[in-house]
DRENZA-702732 format. One line per field, with one value per residue (C-alpha): residue in three letters; x, z, y; residue number from 1. Coordinates in Angstrom, 2 decimals, always signed. Layout:
DRENZA-702732
resn = c(ALA, ...) .
c1 = c(X, ...) .
c3 = c(Z, ...) .
c2 = c(Y, ...) .
resi = c(NUM, ...) .
This chain:
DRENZA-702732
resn = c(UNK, UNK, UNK, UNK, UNK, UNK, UNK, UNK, UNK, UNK, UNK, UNK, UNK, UNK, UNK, UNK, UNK, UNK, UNK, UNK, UNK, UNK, UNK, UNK, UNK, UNK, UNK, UNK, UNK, UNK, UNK, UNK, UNK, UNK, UNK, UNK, UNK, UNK, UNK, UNK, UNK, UNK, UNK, UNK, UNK, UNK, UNK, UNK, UNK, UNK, UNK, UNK, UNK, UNK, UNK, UNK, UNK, UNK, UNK, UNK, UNK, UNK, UNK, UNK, UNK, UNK, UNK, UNK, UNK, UNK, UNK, UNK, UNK, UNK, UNK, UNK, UNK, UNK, UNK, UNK, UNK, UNK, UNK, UNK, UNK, UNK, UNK, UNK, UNK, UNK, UNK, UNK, UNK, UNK, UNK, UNK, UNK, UNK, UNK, UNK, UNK, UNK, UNK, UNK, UNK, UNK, UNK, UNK, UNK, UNK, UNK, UNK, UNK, UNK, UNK, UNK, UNK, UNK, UNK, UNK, UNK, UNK, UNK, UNK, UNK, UNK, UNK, UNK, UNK, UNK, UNK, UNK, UNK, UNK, UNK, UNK, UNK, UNK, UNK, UNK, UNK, UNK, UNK, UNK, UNK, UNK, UNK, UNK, UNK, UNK, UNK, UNK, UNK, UNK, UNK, UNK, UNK, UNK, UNK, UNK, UNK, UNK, UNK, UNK, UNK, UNK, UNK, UNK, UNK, UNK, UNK, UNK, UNK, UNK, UNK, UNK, UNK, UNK, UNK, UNK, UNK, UNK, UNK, UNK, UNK, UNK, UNK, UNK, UNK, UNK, UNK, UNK, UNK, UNK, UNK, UNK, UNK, UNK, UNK, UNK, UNK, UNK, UNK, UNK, UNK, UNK, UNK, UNK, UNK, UNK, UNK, UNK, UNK, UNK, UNK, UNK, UNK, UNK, UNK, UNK, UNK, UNK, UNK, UNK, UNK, UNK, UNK, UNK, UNK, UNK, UNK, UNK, UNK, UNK, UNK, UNK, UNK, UNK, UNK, UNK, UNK, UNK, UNK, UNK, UNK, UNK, UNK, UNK, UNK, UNK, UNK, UNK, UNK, UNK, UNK, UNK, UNK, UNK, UNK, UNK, UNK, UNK, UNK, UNK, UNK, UNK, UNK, UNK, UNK, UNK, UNK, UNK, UNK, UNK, UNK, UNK, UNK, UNK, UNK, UNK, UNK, UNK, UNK, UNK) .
c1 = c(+38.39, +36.42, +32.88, +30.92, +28.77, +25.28, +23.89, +21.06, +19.63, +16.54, +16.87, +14.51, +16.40, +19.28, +17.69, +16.60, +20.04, +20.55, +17.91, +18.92, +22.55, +21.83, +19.58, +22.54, +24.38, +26.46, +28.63, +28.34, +30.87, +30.40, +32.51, +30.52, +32.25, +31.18, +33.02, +36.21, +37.89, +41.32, +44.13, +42.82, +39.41, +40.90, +42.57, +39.49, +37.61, +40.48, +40.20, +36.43, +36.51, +38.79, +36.83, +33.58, +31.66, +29.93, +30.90, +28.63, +30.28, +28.17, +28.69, +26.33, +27.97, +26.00, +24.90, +24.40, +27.73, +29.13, +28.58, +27.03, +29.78, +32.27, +32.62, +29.39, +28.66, +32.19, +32.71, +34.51, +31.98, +33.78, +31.74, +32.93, +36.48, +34.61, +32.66, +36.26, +37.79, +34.85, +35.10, +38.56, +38.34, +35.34, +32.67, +29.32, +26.40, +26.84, +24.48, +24.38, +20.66, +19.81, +19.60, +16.20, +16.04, +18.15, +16.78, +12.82, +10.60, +10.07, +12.98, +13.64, +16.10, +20.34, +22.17, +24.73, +28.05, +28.61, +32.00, +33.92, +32.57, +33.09, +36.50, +39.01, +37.03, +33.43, +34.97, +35.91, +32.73, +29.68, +27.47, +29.69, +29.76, +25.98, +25.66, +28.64, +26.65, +23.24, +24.67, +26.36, +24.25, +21.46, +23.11, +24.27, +20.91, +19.75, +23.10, +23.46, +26.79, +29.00, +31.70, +32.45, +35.43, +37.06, +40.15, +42.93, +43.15, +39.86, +40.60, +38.27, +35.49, +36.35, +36.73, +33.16, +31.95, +33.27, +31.84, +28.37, +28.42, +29.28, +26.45, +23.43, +24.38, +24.60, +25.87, +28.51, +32.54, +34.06, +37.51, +39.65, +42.78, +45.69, +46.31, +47.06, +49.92, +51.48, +55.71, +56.23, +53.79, +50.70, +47.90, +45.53, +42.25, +39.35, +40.32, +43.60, +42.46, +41.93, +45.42, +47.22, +50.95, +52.71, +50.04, +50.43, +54.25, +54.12, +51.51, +53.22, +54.88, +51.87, +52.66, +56.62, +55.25, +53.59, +56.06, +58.77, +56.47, +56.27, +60.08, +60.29, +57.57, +59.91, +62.85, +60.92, +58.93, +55.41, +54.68, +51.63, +52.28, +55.90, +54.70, +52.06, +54.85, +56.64, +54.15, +52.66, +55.72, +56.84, +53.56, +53.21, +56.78, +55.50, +54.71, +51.23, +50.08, +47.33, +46.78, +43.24, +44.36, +47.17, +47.04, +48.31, +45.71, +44.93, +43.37, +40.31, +39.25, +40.74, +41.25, +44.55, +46.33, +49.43, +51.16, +50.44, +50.36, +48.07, +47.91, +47.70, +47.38, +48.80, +46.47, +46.32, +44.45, +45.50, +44.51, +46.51, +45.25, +41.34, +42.14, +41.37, +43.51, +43.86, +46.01, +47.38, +49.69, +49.45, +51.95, +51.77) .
c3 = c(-30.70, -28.99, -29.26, -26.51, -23.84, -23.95, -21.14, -18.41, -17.25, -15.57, -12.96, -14.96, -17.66, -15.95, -14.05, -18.37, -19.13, -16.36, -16.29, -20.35, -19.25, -17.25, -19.17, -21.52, -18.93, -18.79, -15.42, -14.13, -13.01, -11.64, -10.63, -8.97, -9.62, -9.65, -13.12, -13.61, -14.55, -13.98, -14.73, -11.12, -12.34, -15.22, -13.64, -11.92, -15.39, -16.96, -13.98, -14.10, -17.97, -16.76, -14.56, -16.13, -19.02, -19.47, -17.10, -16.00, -14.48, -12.64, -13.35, -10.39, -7.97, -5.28, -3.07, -0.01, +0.22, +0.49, +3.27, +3.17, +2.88, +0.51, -3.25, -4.78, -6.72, -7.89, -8.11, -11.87, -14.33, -17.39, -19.41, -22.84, -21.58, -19.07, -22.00, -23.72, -20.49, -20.23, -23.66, -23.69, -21.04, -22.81, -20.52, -22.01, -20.11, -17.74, -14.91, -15.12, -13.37, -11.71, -8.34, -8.56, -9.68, -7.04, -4.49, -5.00, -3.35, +0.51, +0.14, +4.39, +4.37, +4.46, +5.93, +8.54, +9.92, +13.32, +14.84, +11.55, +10.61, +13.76, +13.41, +10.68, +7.68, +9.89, +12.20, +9.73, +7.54, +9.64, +7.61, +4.78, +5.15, +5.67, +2.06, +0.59, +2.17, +1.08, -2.71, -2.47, -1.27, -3.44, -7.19, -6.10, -5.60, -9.16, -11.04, -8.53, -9.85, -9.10, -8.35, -7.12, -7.26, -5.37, -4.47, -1.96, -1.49, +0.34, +3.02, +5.31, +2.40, +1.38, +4.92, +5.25, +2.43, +2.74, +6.67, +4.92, +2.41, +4.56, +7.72, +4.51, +3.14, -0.08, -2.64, -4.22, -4.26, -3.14, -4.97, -3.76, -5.64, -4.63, -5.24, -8.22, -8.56, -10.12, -11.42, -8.33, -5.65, -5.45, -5.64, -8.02, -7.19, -9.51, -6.68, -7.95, -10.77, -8.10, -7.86, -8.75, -10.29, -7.51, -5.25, -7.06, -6.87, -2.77, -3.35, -3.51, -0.22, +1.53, +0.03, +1.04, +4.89, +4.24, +3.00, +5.58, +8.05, +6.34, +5.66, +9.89, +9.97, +8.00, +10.13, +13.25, +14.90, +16.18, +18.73, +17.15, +19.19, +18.05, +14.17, +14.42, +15.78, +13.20, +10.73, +12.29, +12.52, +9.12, +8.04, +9.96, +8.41, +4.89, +4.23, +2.70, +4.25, +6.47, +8.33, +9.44, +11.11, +10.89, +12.65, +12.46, +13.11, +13.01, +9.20, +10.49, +13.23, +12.06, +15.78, +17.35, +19.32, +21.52, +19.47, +16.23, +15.89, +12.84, +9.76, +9.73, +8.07, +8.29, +6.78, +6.85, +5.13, +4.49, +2.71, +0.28, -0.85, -0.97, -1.70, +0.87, +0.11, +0.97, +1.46, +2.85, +3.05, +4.29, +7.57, +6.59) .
c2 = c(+117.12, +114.52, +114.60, +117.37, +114.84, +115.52, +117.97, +116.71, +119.44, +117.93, +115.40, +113.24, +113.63, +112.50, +109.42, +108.58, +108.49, +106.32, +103.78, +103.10, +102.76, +100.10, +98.30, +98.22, +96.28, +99.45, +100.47, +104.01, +106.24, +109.19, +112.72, +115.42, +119.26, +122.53, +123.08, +125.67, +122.45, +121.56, +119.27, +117.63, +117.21, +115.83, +113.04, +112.33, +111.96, +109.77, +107.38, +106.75, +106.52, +103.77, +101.83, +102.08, +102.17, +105.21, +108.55, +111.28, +114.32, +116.93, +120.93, +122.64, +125.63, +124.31, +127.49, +125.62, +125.19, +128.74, +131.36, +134.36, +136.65, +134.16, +133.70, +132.31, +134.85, +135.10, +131.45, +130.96, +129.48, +128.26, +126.24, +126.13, +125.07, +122.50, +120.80, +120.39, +118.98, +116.44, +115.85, +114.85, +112.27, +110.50, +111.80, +110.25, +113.23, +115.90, +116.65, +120.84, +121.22, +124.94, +125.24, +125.58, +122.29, +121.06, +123.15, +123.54, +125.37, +124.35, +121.65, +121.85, +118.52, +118.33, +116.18, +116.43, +114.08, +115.12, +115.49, +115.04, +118.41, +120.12, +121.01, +122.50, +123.60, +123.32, +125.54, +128.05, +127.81, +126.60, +124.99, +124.19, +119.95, +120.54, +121.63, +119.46, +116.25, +117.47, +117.77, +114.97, +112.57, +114.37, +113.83, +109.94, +109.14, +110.81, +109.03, +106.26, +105.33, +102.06, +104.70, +107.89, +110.20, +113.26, +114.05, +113.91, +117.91, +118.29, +115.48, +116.31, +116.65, +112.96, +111.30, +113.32, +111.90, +108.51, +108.39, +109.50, +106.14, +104.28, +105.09, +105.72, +101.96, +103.98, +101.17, +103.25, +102.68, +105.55, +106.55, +109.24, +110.14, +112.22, +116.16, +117.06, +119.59, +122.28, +122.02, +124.41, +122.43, +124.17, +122.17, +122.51, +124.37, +126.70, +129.63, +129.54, +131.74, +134.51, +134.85, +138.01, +137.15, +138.20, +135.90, +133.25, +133.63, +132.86, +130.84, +127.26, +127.89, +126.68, +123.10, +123.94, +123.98, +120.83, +119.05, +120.33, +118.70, +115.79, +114.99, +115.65, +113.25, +110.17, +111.44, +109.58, +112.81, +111.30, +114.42, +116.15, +118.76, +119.71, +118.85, +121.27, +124.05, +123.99, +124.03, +127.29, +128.91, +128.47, +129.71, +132.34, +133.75, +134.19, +137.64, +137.75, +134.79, +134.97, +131.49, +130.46, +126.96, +124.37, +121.30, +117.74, +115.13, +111.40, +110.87, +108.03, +110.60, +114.09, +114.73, +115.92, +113.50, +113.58, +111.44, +109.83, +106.02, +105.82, +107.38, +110.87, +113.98, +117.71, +120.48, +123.93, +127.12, +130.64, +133.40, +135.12, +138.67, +137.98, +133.87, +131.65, +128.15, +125.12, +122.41, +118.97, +115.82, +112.39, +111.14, +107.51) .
resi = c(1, 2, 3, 4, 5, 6, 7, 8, 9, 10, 11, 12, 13, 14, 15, 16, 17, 18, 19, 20, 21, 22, 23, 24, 25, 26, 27, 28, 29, 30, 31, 32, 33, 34, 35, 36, 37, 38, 39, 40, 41, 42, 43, 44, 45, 46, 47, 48, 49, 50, 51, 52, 53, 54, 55, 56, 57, 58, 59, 60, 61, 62, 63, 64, 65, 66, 67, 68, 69, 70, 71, 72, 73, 74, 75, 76, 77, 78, 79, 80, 81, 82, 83, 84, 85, 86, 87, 88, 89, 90, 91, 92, 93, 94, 95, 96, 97, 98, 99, 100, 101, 102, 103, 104, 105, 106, 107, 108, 109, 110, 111, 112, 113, 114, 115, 116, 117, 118, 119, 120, 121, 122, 123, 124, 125, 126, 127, 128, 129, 130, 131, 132, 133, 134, 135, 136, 137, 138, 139, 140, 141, 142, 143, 144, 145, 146, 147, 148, 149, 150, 151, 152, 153, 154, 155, 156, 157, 158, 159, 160, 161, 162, 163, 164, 165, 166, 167, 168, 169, 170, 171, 172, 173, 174, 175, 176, 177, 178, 179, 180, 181, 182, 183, 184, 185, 186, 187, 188, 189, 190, 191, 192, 193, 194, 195, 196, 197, 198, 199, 200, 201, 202, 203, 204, 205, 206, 207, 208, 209, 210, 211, 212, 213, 214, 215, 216, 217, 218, 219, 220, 221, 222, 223, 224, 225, 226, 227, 228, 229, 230, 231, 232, 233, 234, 235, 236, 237, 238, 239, 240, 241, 242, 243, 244, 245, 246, 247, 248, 249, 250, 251, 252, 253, 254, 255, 256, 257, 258, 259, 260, 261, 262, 263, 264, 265, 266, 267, 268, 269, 270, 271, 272, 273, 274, 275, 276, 277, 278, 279, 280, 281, 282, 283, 284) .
């Protein structure tokens, strides 16, 4: 086994490591997660140990982030396996502060991007991007990294995120990567663990949806409307599922339109037993 990274659990300690990485002439790269690693997260650590020198990963369950009645509390924390994952893919330190030390006493400030969190997941968890940006734009300026990664399967998150670096000036490249996947199509997520066997045996049909609109989407269909028809109707005919939203939208603006000339993107979340999940594809 690789060797474990060393833990930061300070900010100070963190901005230490930092400030002697770069007087080593070292490039930083950095992934920010709130642990139960995956195979996704792992791809995400294998491409930053390939584009920089030294990687720092962050493990914090950021509670600003979750609403009052969802699944902080629950939220898996795996750390043992984590430190392995990060281990294998050549991370150099981890970031795991508390969220006291994130979060002191009489901290008052967050950080908002209007309109692009309005709508999907903002609609169905106010004050979600709130916390995500606040985080986010908290640990880049403690590891202030060349680059930064996340995902394709939180599209709004990243087009969030990326809209945030881009209006702070913050002087980070932003790398997003696509979903990671199970043989079967469900994407990867740490909520897939909720899962009962049966659950996680409809589970993948979610992506099937996705995918059916896609294909129609190649075949020549532009019409948001009758995209976003389909989709909802093949959703809503899987027993178990429970369908929050499903809309087809252009992926710059993640607003409907009547038809789409630009690239977009068709997402959708359920919830399967007490699992709410989340998904997406790109309409080129």
């Amino acid at each position: 086994m690789a060797d474990l990274p060393s833990v930061c659990a300070t900010i100070a300690e963190m901005r230490a490591v930092v400030r002697a990485q770069r007087v080593a002439g070292k490039t930083i790269a950095f992934v920010p997660t709130m642990g139960a690693l995956h195979r996704g997260h792992a791809a995400l650590l294998h491409a930053a140990h390939q584009q920089a020198d030294h990687v720092v990963a962050s493990i914090f369950v950021n509670p600003t982030q979750f609403g009052p009645h969802e699944d902080f509390h629950r939220y898996p924390r795996t750390w043992e396996a984590d430190l392995a994952v990060c281990a294998d893919a050549g991370v150099g330190h981890i970031f795991a502060p508390s969220a006291e030390e994130m979060y002191p006493p009489g901290a008052r400030t967050g950080v908002e991007v209007a309109k692009l969190q309005d709508q999907l997941e903002g609609l169905s968890r106010p004050g979600h991007f709130r916390g995500v940006c606040t985080i986010v734009l908290k640990l880049l300026n403690i590891v202030t990294p060349d680059t930064v990664f996340f995902g394709q399967k939180d599209a709004q998150q990243a087009r969030i995120i990326r809209q945030m670096i881009h209006d702070l000036n913050l002087p980070v490249e932003m790398i997003v990567l696509p979903t990671v996947r199970e043989p079967d199509g469900l994407a990867l997520s740490s909520r897939n663990q909720y899962l009962s066997p049966a659950e996680r045996a409809i589970a993948p049909q979610l992506y099937r949806c996705l995918a059916d609109v896609q294909a129609r989407y190649h075949e020549g269909e532009r019409q948001t409307s009758a995209l976003e028809a389909e989709l909802r109707s093949e959703l809503l005919d899987i027993t178990g599922f429970r369908l929050d939203y499903a809309h087809v939208v252009e992926a710059d603006t993640l607003m409907t339109v009547d038809c789409l000339h630009k690239p977009g993107l068709a997402l959708a979340a359920i919830t399967l037993g007490t699992t709410r999940l989340i998904d997406n594809v790109t309409l080129p």
